[in-house]
N, C-alpha and C positions, 0 to 999 in steps of 0.2 A: 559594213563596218567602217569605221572614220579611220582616214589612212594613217593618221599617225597611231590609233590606237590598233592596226592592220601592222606598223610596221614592228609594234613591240610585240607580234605576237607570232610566233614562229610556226610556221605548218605545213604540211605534206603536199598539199598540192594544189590545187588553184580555184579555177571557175567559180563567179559570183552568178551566173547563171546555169544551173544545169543542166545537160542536157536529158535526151532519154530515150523511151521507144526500146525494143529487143526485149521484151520478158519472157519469149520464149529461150531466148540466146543466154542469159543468165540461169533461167532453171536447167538448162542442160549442160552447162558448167557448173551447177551444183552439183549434178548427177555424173560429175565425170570419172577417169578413172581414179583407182586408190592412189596413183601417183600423187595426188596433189595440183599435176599441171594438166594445162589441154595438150596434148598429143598432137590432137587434129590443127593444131594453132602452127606448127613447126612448119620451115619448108627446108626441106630437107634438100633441096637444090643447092641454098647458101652454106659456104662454109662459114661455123659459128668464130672462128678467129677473122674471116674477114669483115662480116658485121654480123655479129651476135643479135642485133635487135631484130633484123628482119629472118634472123635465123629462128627466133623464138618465134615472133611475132608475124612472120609473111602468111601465111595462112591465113589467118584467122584475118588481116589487115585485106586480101582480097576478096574476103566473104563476109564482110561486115564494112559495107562501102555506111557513107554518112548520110544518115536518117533526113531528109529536105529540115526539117525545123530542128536542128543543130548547125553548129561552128566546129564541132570535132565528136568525135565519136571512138569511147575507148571503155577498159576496164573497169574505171572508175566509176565511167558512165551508166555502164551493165548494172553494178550493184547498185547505182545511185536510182535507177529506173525501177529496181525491184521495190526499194525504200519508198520510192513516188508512189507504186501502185498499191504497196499496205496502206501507205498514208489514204491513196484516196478514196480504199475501201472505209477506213474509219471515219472519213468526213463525209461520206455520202449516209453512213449507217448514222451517221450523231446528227446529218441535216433532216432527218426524220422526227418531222413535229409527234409529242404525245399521243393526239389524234389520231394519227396514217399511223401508227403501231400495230402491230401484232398482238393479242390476249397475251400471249407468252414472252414478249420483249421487256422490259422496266420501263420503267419513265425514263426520260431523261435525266444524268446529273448533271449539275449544274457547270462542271468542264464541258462534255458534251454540246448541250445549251449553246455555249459561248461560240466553239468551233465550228458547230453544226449551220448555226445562224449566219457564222462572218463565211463560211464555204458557201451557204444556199446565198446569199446576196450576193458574192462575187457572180455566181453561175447565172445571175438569173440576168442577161443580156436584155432582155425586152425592155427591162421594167429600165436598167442601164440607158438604153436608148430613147425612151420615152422621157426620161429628166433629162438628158443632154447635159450640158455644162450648169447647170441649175444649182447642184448644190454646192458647188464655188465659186458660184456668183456672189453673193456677201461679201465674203472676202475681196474678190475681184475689186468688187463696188469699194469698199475700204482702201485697199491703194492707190485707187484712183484716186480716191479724196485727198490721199494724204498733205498736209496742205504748206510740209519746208520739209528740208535734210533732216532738220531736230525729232521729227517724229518717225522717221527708219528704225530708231532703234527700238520703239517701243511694237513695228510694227515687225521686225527682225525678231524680236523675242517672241511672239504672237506666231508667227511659224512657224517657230520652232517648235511650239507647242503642239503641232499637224503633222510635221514628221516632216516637213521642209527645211533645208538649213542652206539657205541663201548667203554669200560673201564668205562667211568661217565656218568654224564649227566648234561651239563650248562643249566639253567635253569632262568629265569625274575619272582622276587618274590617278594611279599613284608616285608621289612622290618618289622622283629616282634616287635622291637622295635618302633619305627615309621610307623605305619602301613599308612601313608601318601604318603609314599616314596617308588619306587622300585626299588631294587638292582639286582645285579649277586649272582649267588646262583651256585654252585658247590656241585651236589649231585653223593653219590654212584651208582654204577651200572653195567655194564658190564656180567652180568648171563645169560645166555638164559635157563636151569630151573626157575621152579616160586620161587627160594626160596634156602638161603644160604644152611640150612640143609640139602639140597636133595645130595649137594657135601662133607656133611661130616659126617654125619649117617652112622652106621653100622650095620642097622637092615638089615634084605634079600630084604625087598621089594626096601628099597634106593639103596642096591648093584646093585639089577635088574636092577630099572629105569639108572641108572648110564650105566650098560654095552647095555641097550640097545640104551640112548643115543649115546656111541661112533660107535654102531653098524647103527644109524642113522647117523650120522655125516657122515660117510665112506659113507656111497651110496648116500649122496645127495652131496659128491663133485665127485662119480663117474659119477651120472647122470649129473654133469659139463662138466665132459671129461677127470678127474683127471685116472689115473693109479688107479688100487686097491692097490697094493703094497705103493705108494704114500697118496690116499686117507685112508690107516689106520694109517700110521705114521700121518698124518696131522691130524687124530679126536684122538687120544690119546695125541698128543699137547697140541690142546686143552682141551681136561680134566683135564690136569695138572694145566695148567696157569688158566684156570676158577674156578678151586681148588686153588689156592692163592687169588685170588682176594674171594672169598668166605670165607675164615678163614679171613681175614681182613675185611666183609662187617660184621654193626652193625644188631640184628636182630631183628624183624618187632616188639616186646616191647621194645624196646628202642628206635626205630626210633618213637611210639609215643610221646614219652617227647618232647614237642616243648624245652624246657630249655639246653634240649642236644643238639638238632640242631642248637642251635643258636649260631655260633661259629664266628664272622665277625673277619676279619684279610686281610693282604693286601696284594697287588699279589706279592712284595719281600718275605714275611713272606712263601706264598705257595708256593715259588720255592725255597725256602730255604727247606721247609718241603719234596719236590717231587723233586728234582733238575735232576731226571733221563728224567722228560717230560717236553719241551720246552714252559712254560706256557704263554709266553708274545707272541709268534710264532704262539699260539691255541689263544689267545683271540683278538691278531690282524686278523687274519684271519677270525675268524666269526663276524668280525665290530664289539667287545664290548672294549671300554675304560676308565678303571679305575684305580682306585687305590687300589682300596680297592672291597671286597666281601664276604659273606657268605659262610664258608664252613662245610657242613652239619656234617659231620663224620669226623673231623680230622684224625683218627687211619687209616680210608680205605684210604685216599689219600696217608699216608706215607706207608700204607704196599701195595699199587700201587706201589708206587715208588723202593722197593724193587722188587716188582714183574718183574719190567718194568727191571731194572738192573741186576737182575738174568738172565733172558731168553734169549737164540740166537733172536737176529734178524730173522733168517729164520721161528722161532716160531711165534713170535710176527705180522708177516704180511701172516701167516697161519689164525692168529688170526682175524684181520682183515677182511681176505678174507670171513672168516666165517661170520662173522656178516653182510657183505654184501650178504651174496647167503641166507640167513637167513632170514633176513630181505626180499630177493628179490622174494623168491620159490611162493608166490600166483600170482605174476608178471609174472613169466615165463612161462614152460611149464605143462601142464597135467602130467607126470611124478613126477616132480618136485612136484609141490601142491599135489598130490597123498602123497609121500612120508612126507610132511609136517602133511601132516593130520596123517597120521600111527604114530608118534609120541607123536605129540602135543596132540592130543586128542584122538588118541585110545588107545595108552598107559598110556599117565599121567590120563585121563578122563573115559577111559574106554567105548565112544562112538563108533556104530557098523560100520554105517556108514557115510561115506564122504557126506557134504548136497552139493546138487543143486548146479550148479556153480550162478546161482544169487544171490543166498544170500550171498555170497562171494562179488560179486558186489555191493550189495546194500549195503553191510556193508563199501566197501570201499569209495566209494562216501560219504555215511555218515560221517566219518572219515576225511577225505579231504577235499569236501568242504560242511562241513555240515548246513550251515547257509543258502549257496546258497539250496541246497535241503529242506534244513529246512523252507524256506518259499512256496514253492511249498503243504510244508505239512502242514505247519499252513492254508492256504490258502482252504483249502480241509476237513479238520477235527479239526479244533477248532474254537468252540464260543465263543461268548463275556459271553455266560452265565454262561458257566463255570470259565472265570475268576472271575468274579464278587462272585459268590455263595462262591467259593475257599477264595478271600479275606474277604468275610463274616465271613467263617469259622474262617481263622486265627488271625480273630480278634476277636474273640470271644473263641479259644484256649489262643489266647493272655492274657485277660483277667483273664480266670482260672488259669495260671500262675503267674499272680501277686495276685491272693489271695492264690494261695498255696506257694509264698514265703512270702506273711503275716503271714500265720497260721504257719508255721517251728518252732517247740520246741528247734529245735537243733542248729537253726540259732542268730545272733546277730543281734540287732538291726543295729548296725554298717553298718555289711553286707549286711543285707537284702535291704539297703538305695543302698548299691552300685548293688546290685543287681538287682532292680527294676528301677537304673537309666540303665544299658545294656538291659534289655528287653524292655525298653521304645524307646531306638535306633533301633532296628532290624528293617533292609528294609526287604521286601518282593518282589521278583520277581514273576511273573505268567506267563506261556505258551508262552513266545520268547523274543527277545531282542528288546529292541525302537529302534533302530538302526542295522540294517542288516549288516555284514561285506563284503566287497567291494569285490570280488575276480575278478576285471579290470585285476589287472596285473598279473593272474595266466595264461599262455598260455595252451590249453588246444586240442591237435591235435588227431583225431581219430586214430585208427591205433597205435597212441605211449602211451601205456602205460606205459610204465618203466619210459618214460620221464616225461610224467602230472605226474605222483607221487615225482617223484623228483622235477620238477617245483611246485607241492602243496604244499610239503614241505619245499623245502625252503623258499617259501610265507610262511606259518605259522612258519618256525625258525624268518626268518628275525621280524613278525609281534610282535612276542614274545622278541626277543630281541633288540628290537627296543623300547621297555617301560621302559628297566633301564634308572635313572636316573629324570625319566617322575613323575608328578602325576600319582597315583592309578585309574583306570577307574570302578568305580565301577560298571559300566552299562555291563560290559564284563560277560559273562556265560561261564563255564565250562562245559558242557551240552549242544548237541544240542536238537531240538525243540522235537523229535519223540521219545527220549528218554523213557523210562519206568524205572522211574527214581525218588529222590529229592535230594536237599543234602544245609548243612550249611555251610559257609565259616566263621571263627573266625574270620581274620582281618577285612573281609569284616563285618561282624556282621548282614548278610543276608541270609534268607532263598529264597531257588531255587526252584518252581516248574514246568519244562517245561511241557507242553501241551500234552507228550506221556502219560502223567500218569492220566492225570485229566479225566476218562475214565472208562467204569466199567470195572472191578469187584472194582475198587477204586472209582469211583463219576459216580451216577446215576442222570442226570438232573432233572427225573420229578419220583425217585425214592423213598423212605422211608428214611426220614431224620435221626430213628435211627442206619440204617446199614452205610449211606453216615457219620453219625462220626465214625461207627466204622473203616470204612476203611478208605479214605481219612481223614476223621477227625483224626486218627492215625496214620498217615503220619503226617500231621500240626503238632501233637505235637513233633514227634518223632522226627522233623530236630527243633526245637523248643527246646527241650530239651535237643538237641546237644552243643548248646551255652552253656550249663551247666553239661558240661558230665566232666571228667576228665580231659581232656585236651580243653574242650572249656571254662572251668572255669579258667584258668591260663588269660585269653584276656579281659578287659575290653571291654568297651561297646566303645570304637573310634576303638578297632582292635588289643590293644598294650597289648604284653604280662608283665603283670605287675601283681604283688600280691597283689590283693585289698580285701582278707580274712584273720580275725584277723587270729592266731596262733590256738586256743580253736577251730573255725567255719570249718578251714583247716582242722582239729585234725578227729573234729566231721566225714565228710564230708569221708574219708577215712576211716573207720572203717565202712560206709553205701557202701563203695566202697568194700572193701572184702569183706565182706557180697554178694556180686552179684560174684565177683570174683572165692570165693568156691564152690557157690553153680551152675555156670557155668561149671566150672573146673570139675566138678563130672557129666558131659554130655558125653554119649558117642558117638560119628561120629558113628566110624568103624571100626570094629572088635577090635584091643586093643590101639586103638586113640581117646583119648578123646577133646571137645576142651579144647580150652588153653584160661581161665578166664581172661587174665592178655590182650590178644589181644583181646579179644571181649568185652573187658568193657566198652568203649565207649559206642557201638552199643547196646548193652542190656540194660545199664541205660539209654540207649534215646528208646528203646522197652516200659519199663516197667514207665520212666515218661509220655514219649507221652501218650501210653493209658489213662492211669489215668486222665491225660490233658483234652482228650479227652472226657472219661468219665466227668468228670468234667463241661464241657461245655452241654454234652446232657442234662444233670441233670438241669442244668441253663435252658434250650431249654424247659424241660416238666414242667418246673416249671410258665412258660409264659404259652404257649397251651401243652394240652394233646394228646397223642400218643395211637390209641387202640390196641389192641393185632393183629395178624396177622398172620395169618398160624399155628395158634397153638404156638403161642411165644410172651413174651411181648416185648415193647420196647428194657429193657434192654439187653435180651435176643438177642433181634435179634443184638443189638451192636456187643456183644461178639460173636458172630457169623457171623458177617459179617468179621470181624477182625479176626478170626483164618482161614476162607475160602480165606481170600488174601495169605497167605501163604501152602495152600496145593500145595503138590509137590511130583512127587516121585524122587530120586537120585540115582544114579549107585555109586556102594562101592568105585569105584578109584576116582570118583570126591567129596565126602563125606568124603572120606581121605583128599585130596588135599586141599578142604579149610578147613580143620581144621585146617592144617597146616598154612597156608596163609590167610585167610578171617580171617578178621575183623568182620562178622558179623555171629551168629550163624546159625544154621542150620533151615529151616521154621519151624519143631517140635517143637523147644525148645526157638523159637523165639514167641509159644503159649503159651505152655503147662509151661514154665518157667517164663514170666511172667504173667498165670493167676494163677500158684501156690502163689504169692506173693502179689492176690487184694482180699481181704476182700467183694468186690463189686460184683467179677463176683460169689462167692462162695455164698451169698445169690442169686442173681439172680439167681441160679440153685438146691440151698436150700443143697448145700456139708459140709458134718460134719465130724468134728477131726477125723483123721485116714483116710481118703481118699486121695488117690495119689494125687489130684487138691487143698489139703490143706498142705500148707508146713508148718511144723514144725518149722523151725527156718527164716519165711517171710523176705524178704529183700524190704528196700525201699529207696530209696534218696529222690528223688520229690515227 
């Protein structure tokens, strides 16, 4: 997802890669006891007041060491591996031509067809290895020709069209003003590191990653067919020009301020600002006509524009070239993806080994057309009674929400009026879209994968930029179905939760209603409390960023906001990286209200019918226990680095142990007294 359309969208947890393996270790967590939690996950060694995490989670953390082809390995993982392995039953059963059928199978339908095709082509390695770099040689040939700077844009739009987005990223958003209305939106971009810092850091380990980047650059255009002599001048280009556009990209706390992103201006104004790239040349070519549009970071598009004017030409469609073999290498050959992975993830991630070529497939079909797969899985693995039970919940999350914006000391009457009319809006979606997206005119040929990717992608540019201008649809998901996943949209003023999550270790059908609040119930609140996190509190209740808090309620409201900020900021990743409070503050203050939320609702729940003890735990008990067991995990030190740096959301320890140091609730339910680690001294609370 494009980061700035990543940062307006609020969600539970993290990984754009995920992990897998254990699907024995998931069904036997399905199969656990009526408690709701694993038992066997406890160690009962740790006192739960001096770290609750390892209290819940020690167990199960020293018998589920990490899988070699992962960067971490946890709960989330467990279900998201179960989700991989329906999926890959379905793609291998739809990669079955007509022909190899059974008398008693159907034909093929035409979804089937499409996934079956783009699964058997990724899978099929030989045929991969035998074209080599073949099918992006044309293009290749193409940049090279290009023959002045004037003609990047038209070749800039031309990849975009492949599913490459080289230097920016044009983007279909909505209007934060008018959240009714959706525009063109012009966002930073251009890095293949996760992150501006990785090219301007001077600590050893950045220098590392840095040299051993260009030393990855050089072999994956030798494994093109480049010269070595050739292939090292072209990846040190590259580091250069990718080190400009980096001193000029804004970083990942600033890009939260929706108020700083919102810069709209009109396309004289941004060729005035960038006049080095031919912007009416780029946006006629990708079918966008206006006038006018959004542009996220003014500072990066001008100091692009330097960049673009500084550089030879010969650099610039080096540059290019790069982002397409980049972008191409899981397409290509064995080689090729070999050396993608020795980068991407062995060295920034620290993962041992390279996974399975299917899940490489499975992942890409989900990506491309994941709606058409996506119903194949809803179809197979979700009930009607997990929606229902889910929107039970959230409406009775719902609920403890407007009386804990009643009861607010700190709050105005004022506010709390505008506040309880935005929660009173919030849609809720559950487990798929009412409407399937059409993929007719995606052509989908066995055999050619470079080409389905680049035909799927242009199908989702076109479909995407085909909405400026358009009403907002707000039936459209950001998430496919098998996801393991939530997330809030502010304009939208909707909570997401697709059908991958609604699953244990998160919702137990016929399970113990005080674990299902603690876990899924903890979910509800947490994308719930996103509308009122830092930046979801800027957006009224229609989507529109407007300031509907007195000056006193704002005042208040940030001072509850440092307070989590500090006390984040003083968490340690890995080795001498802590996170950074100022990026995870969203996600924390929607950890530490969701719970509460949550709890809040049980309470309402035992106060109707009572709940008896179970496995040696009360009720309450077993909540906070079900809710620190969704996040056992263990991580590898480079990926524990890597999103401290980059993620938005904290690490699964302190995404417990941090916000049960600040509830007064779980510390009697476990009966923890002043001076114990699980009791924090200076408590932090917003909601």
């Amino acid at each position: 997802m494009d980061p700035l359309a990543a940062a307006m969208i609020l969600h539970m947890t993290f990984s754009p890669r995920l992990p897998a393996l254990s699907f024995i270790a998931i069904a036997a967590f399905a199969q656990s006891s009526p408690t709701g939690i694993d038992l066997g996950a406890i160690d009962r060694t740790i006192n739960p007041c001096n770290d609750f995490y390892r209290y819940a989670c020690g167990t199960w953390m020293k018998n589920n060491p990490i899988p070699g082809d992962q960067s971490r390995w946890g709960r989330f993982d467990e279900l998201a591996e179960r989700n991989r392995q329906t999926l890959r039953a379905i793609l291998e059963k739809a990669a079955l031509e007509n022909t190899r059928r059974s008398p008693v199978e159907h034909q093929r339908s035409p979804v089937e067809q499409k996934i079956g095709d783009e699964y058997a082509s990724c899978m099929d390695t030989k045929d991969l290895d035998a074209k080599g770099v073949a099918p992006i040689q044309p293009e290749m040939d193409r940049i090279a020709a290009l023959p002045d700077k004037k003609s990047l844009a038209a070749e800039v739009a031309r990849l975009n069209g492949q599913g490459v987005r080289p230097l920016f990223r044009l983007i279909s958003a909505q209007d934060s003003k008018d959240a009714t209305k959706t525009i063109a939106q012009i966002t930073q971009g251009g890095l293949t590191l996760p992150d501006r810092d990785y090219y301007l850091k001077a600590d050893a380990r950045s220098v590392e990653i840095r040299d051993k980047f260009v030393a990855h650059i050089r072999k994956m255009f030798e494994l093109a067919g480049h010269t070595s002599a050739n292939a090292s001048a072209e990846a040190k280009a590259i580091l250069a020009f990718e080190t400009e556009l980096a001193k000029v990209s804004a970083d990942r706390v600033s890009m939260r301020d929706p108020r700083k992103r919102y810069n709209p201006t009109t396309v004289a104004a941004l060729e005035a600002l960038a006049p080095a790239f031919d912007w009416k040349e780029f946006l006629r070519d990708d079918g966008v006509t206006v006038d006018a549009l959004n542009v996220s970071v003014p500072g990066f598009i001008n100091g692009l524009n330097q960049a673009i004017a500084s550089t030879d030409l010969s650099d610039l469609k080096t540059y290019l070239a790069w982002a397409l073999l980049n972008n191409s290498a899981p397409l290509l050959t064995t080689a090729l993806a070999a050396e993608d992975f020795d980068f991407s993830q062995k060295t920034l991630l620290g993962v041992r080994e390279q996974a399975p070529r299917w899940k490489t497939c499975v992942q890409l079909v989900d990506r491309q057309l994941g709606e058409a797969l996506g119903q194949k899985y809803v179809e197979q693995a979700f009930g009607k009674s997990g929606k229902d039970r889910t929107l039970r919940m959230v409406a009775e999350i719902e609920a403890a929400m407007a009386k804990d914006i009643q009861s607010l000391t700190w709050m105005s009457d004022a506010t709390k009026q505008q506040a309880l009319a935005k929660l009173n809006a919030v849609a809720n979606k559950i487990g798929y879209p009412e409407t399937w997206r059409d993929y007719s005119a995606v052509k989908i040929v066995r055999g050619d994968l470079v080409g389905n990717s680049e035909r799927a992608s242009a199908f989702d540019l076109r479909r995407d930029l085909n909405r400026i201008g358009k009403p907002v649809d707000k039936a459209e998901w950001s998430m496919t179905p098998p996801t393991v996943n939530a997330y809030y949209s502010p304009q939208m003023n909707n909570i997401n939760f697709p059908a991958g999550i609604l699953q244990p270790p998160f919702y137990f059908s016929d399970g113990d209603e005080a674990a299902n609040y603690g876990a899924i119930g903890a979910v509800v609140g947490h994308e719930l409390t996103h509308g009122f996190d830092d930046q979801g509190r800027q957006f009224d209740g229609a989507g529109n960023l407007r300031e509907w808090w007195t000056p006193d309620d704002a005042k208040s409201f940030k001072e509850r906001a440092d307070c989590l900020v500090n006390e984040y900021g003083g968490f340690v990743a890995s080795g001498d990286v802590k996170l950074n409070g100022q990026l995870t503050l969203g996600e924390n203050g929607a950890d530490n209200g969701g719970l509460r939320l949550a709890y809040m609702a049980l309470m309402d729940s035992l106060a109707k019918h009572t709940l008896s003890d179970m496995g040696g735990y009360t009720p309450e008990q077993r909540f906070f226990l079900a809710y620190g067991q969704v996040w056992c995990q263990n991580i590898r030190p480079e990926a524990a680095r890597q999103r401290a740096l980059t993620d938005p959301h904290s690490l699964g320890e302190y995404r417990v142990n941090g916000v049960l140091q600040n509830m007064p609730e779980f510390q009697k339910a476990f009966g923890c007294k002043t001076g114990q680690a699980m009791v924090s001294p200076n408590s932090c609370r917003i909601w």
